[in-house]
C-alpha positions in Angstrom: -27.7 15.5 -70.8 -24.9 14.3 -68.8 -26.3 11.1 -68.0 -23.0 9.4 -68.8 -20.8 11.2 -66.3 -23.3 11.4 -63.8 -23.7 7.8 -63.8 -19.7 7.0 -64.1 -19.0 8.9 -61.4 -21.7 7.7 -58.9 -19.8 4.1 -59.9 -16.5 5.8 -59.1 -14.2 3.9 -56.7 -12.8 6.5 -53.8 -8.9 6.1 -52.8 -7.6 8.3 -50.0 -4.2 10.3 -50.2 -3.4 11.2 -46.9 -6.5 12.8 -45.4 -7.8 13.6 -49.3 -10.7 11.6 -50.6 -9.6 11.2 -54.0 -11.9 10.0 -56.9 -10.8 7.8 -59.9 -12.7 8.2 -63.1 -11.9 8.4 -67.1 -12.3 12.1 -66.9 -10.1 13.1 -64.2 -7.7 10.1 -64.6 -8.6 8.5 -67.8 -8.9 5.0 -65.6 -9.8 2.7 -66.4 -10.8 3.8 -69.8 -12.4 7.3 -71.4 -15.3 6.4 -73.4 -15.6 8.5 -76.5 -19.4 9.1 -76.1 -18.2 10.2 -72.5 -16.2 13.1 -73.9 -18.7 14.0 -76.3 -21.2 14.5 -73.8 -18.5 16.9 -71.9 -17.2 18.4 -74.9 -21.3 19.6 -76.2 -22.0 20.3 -72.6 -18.7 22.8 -71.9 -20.0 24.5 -75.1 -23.7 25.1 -73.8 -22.4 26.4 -70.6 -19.2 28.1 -71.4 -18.9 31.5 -73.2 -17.3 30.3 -76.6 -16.3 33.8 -77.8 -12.5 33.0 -77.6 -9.2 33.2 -79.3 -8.3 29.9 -77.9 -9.0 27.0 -75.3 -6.7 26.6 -72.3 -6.5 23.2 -70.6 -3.7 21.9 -67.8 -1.9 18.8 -68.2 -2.1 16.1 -67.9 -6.2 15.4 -67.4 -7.3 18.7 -69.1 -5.8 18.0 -72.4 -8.3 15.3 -73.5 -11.6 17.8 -72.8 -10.1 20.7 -74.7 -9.3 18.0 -77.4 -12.8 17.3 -77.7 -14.0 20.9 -77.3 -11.4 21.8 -80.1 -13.1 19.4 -82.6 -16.7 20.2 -81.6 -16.1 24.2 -81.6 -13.2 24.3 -84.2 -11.3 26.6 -81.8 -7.4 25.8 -81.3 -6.2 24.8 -77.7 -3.2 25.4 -76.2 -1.6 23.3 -73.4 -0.5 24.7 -69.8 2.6 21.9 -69.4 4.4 20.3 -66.3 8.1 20.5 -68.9 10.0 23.7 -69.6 11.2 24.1 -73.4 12.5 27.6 -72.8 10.6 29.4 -75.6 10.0 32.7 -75.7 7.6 34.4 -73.9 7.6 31.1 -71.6 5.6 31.5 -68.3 6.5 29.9 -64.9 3.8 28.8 -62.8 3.8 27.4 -59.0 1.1 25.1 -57.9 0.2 23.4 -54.8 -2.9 21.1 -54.7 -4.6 19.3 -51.6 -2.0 17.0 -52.7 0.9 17.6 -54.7 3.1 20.7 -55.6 4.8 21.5 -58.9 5.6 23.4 -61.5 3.5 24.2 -64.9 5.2 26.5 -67.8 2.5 28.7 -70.4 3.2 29.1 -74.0 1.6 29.7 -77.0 -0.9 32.6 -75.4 -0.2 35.9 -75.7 -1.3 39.3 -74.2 -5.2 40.1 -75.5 -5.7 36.5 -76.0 -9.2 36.3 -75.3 -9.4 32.5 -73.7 -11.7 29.7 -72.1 -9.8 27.8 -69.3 -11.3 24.2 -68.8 -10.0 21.4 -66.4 -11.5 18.4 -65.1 -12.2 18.8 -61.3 -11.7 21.9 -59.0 -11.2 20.6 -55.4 -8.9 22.2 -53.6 -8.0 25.2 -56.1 -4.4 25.1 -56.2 -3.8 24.7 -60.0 -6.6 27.0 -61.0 -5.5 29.8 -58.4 -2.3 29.4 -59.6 -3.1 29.8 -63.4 -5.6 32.2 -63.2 -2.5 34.6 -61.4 -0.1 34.1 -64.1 -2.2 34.5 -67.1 -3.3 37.7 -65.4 -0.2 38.7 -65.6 0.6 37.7 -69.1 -2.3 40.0 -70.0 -4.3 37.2 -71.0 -7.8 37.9 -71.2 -9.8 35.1 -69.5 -13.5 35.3 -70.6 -14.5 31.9 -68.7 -13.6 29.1 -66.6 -15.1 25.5 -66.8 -14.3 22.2 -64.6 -16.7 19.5 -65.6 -16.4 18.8 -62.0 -16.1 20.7 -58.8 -15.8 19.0 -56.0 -16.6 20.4 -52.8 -15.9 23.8 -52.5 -13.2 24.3 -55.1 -15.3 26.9 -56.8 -15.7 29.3 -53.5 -11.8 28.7 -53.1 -10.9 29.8 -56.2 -13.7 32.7 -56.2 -12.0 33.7 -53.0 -8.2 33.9 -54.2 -9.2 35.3 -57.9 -12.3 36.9 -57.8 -12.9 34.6 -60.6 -16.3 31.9 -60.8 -15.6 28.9 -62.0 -18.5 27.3 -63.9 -18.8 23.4 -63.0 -21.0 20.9 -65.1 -21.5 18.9 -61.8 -20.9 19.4 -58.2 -20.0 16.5 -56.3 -18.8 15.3 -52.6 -17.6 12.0 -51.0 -20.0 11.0 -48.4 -19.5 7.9 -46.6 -16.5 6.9 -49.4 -19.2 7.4 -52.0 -19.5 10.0 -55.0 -22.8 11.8 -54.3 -23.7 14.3 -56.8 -25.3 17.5 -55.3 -25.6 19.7 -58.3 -25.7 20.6 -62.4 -24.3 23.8 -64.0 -27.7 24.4 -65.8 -30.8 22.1 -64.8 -31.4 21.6 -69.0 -28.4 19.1 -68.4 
């Protein structure tokens, strides 16, 4: 399993944002186009690897909304989006992030304390958006049973692990080496 994104991402042209090696690929970009057997292949694998015994999935805009569409229809568990707009609901949730390469500002509805919830994204790198949701649905009282990235890059999980005390499970670990994408490790050797 994961064929597909292991061989898309080896292909994966490498741009560089100030000092940040930045990959581009359908998953964490959706350039220069997401294959639908590509998100299939993400979707089945988050749900071999991820604990599924949840109220609802959790996904960030703007990349994690088409993975927790896919999970949604394979699982037939609703998904609620972490946006970048306010709308001023009720219960609305501020949240501040800072990445390796951008800052902003994300806003939580439609979760609710006891919500028993699996977060995915598409890559953890640097941390800053996970760190930064992880806080505030601990304070919301959200119950967080499990966090996936289908890709961790570098040592995104040990910088979230540090901050949260929370593991983030990745499908595949990956690094830039020599402005290549060199995969150094699978979530579960079965894919």
């Amino acid at each position: 399993m994961l064929k597909k994104l292991k061989n898309s991402l080896i292909k994966a042209p490498i741009i560089k944002k100030k000092e940040y090696n930045y990959f581009v690929h359908p998953i964490t970009d959706g350039i220069p186009v997401v294959d639908p057997s590509l998100l299939e292949e993400t979707a089945e694998a988050i749900a071999l690897v991820g604990n599924m015994e949840v109220d609802k999935i959790v996904c960030v805009e703007a990349m994690g909304i088409h993975i927790a569409t896919a999970l949604s229809i394979k699982t037939g568990i609703p998904f609620s989006v972490i946006r970048k707009r306010v709308y001023g609901l009720e219960g609305e949730a501020l949240v501040h992030q800072t990445t390796g390469y951008s800052k902003g500002q994300l806003y939580i509805n439609g979760l609710e304390k006891g919500d028993k919830v699996i977060l995915v994204d598409d890559v953890v790198s640097t941390g800053g958006t996970l760190i930064a949701v992880l806080k505030a649905l601990e304070r919301m009282g959200v119950d967080v049973v499990d966090v996936i990235a289908v890709i961790e890059k570098g040592n995104g999980n040990d910088i979230v692990k540090n901050a949260t005390g929370i593991n983030i499970k990745s499908l595949l670990k990956i690094n830039i080496v020599e402005g290549k994408v060199v995969i150094e490790g699978c979530a579960d050797d079965s894919l």
